[in-house]
C-alpha positions as CSV (number, residue, x, y, z in Angstrom):
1,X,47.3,-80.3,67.0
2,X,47.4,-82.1,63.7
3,X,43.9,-81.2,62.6
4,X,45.4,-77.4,62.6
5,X,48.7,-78.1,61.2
6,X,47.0,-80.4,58.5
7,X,44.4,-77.4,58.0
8,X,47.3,-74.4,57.9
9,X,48.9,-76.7,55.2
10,X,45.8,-76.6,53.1
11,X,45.0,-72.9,53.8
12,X,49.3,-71.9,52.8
13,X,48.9,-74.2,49.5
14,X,45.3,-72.7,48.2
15,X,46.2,-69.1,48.4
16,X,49.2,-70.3,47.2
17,X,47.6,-72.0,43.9
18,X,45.0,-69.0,44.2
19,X,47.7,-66.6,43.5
20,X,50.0,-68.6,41.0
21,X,47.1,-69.6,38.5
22,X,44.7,-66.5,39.2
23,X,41.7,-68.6,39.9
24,X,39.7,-67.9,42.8
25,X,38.1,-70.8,43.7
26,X,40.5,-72.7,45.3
27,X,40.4,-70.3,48.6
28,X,37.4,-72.2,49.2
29,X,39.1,-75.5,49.9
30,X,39.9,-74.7,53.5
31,X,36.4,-73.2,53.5
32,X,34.5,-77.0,52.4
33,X,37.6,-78.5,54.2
34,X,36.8,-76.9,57.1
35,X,32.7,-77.6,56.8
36,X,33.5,-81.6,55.9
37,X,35.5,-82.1,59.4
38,X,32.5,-80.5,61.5
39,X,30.2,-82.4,59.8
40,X,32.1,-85.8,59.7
41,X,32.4,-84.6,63.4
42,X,28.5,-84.6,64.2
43,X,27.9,-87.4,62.2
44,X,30.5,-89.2,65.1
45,X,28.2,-88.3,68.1
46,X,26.0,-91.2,68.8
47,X,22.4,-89.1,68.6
48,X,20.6,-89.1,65.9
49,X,21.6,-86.2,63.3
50,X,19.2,-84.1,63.6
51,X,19.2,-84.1,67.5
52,X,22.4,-83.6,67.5
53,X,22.4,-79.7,64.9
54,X,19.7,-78.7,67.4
55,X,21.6,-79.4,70.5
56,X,24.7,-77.9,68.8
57,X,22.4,-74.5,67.8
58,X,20.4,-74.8,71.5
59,X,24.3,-73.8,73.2
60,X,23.9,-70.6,72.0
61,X,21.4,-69.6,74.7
């Protein structure tokens, strides 16, 4: 639950900052916020890296 509030909070405050100073590259904090937490997420599983993308990629089927 705190991982989505923390996550709404930075989505509301880039489009927020993306609106008031007209520059659109903050709306892709939550994007690289977003891809930081899934990786620093994978890097926690206790497989090596790259086992661990093609087990996450190998659900699919």
């Amino acid at each position: 639950m705190t991982t989505v509030v923390l996550f709404s909070i930075i989505t509301i405050l880039s489009v927020v900052f993306a609106l008031k100073r007209k520059r659109p590259l903050f709306l892709a904090l939550p994007v690289v916020s977003l891809m930081g937490f899934a990786l620093v997420k994978i890097v926690m599983v206790p497989m090596p890296f790259w086992d661990t993308v093609r087990f996450i990629f190998n659900l699919r089927g």
